[in-house]
C-alpha positions in Angstrom: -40.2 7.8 -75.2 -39.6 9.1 -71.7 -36.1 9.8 -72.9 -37.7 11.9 -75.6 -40.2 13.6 -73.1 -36.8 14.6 -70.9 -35.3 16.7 -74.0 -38.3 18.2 -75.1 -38.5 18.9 -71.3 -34.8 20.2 -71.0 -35.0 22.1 -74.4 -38.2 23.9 -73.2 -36.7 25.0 -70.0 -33.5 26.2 -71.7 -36.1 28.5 -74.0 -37.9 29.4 -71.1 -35.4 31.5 -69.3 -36.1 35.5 -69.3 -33.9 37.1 -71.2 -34.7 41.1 -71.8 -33.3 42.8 -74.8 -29.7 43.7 -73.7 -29.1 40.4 -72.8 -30.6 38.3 -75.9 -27.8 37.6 -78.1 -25.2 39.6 -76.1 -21.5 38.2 -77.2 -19.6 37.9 -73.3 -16.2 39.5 -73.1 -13.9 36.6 -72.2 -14.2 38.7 -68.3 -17.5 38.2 -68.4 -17.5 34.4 -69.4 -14.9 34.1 -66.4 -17.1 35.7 -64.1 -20.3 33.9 -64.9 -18.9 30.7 -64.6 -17.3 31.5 -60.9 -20.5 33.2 -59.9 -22.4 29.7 -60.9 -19.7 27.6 -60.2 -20.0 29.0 -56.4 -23.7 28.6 -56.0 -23.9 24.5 -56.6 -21.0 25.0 -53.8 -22.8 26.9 -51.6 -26.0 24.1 -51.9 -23.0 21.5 -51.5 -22.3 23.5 -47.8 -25.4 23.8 -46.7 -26.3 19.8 -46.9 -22.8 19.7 -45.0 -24.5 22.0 -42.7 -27.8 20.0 -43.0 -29.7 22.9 -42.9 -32.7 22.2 -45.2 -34.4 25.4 -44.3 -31.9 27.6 -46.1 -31.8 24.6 -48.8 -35.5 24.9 -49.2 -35.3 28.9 -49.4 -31.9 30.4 -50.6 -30.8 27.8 -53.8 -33.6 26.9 -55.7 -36.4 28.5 -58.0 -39.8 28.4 -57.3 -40.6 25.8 -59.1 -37.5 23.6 -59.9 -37.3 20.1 -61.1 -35.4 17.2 -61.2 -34.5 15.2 -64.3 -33.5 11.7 -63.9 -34.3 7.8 -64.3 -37.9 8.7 -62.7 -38.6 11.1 -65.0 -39.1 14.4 -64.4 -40.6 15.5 -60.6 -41.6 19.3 -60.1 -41.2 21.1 -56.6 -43.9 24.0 -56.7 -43.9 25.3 -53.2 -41.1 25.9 -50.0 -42.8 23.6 -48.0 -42.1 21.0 -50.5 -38.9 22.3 -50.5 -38.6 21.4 -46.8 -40.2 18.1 -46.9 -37.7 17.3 -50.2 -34.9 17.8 -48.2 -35.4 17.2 -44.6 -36.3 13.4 -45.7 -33.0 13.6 -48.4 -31.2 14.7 -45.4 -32.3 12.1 -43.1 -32.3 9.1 -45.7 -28.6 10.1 -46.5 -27.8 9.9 -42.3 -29.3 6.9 -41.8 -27.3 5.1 -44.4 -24.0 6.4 -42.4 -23.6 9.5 -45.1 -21.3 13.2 -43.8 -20.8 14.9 -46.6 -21.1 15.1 -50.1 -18.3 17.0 -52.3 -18.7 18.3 -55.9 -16.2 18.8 -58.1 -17.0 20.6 -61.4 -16.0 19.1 -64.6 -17.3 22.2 -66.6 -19.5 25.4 -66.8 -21.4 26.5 -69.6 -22.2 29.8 -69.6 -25.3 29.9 -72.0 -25.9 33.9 -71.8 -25.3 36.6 -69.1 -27.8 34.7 -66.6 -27.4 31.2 -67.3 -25.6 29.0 -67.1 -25.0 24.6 -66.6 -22.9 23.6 -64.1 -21.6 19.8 -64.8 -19.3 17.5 -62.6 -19.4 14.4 -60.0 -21.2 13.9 -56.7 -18.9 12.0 -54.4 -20.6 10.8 -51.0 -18.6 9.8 -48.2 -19.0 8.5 -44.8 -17.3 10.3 -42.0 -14.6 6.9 -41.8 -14.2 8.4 -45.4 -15.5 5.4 -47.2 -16.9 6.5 -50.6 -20.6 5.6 -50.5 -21.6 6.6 -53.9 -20.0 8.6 -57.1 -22.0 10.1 -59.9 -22.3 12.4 -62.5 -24.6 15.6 -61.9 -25.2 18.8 -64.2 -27.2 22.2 -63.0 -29.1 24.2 -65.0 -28.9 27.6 -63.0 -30.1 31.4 -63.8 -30.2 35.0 -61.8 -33.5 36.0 -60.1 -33.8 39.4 -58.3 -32.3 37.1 -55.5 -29.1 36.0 -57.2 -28.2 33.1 -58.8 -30.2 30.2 -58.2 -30.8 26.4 -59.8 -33.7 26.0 -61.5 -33.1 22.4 -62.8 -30.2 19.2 -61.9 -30.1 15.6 -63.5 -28.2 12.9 -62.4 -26.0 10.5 -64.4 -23.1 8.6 -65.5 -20.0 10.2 -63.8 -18.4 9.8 -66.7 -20.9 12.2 -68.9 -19.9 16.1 -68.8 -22.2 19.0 -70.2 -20.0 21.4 -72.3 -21.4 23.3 -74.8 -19.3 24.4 -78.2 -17.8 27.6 -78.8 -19.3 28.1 -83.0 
C-alpha cells in the first residue's frame, strides 16, 4: 500500500507542475532537449557543492521549492517552510560529519527532460570520507522544474544504485 500511496504521490506531482499554454505539448528541438538537460543536470551539482561547502543556509534557500518532499523507505516527508529547510539540513550536515563523511559526489546516469521546465535527474550518490573510503553508494533521482528563481528541485527519492529514471522517446 505505501508503495501504491508513493506513485499516486509521484504521478500527482508530475501533473502538478505549471505549465502555460506555449509550453503544454511543446515538441523540444533536439537544442532545446540538450539544454534542458545541462541546465538540470547542473542544478543537482550545484546542491552537490554546496553540502561540500556545508552551507545549509544557501541549501535551505537557493535549491529547493517551497514545499519539496522526499520520497523514500519512510514514506513521503514534506518541508513547508526555510526554517525547516535549515533545521533539515544543518542536522543532515552534522549527522553526515559525525560519522567521518567530506563529500558526497553525484554522477548522473540520465536526464529526462519531461517538457521545457521539467525535468528528472537520475544517477548515484557516492559518500566518501576525506581518507577516501567509500561510506555509502546509492541510487538517487530529482524531480526538478523552473520557478521565477531558476531551476529548482521540487522532489528526490532514494534507491537501488542500480535503478535509473529514463523516460521513452514514443
Amino acid at each position: 500500500m505505501k508503495q501504491r500511496n508513493c506513485l499516486i504521490f509521484f504521478a500527482s506531482l508530475l501533473s502538478s507542475l505549471t505549465f502555460n499554454a506555449s509550453t503544454f505539448g511543446q515538441e523540444l528541438t533536439a537544442a532545446e532537449r540538450a539544454l534542458i538537460e545541462a541546465e538540470a543536470q547542473r542544478h543537482v551539482e550545484y546542491y552537490y557543492d554546496l553540502y561540500y561547502e556545508r552551507n545549509p543556509e544557501a541549501l535551505a534557500t537557493e535549491v529547493f521549492t517551497i514545499p519539496w518532499y522526499i520520497m523514500g523507505g519512510n514514506g513521503i516527508i514534506a518541508y513547508s517552510t526555510e526554517q525547516e529547510n535549515l533545521q533539515y539540513f544543518s542536522s543532515a550536515i552534522q549527522g553526515l560529519l559525525e560519522r567521518g563523511w567530506d563529500k558526497s559526489t553525484f554522477r548522473t546516469a540520465n536526464v529526462c527532460v519531461l517538457g521545457a521546465g521539467s525535468a528528472i535527474v537520475s544517477g548515484t550518490n557516492t559518500r566518501s570520507r576525506a581518507d577516501g573510503s567509500i561510506m555509502s553508494v546509492g541510487g538517487v533521482s530529482y524531480i526538478l522544474g523552473t520557478t521565477d528563481a531558476g531551476w529548482r528541485i521540487i522532489s528526490f527519492s532514494s534507491h537501488s544504485p542500480d535503478k535509473v529514471v529514463r523516460c521513452a522517446e514514443e
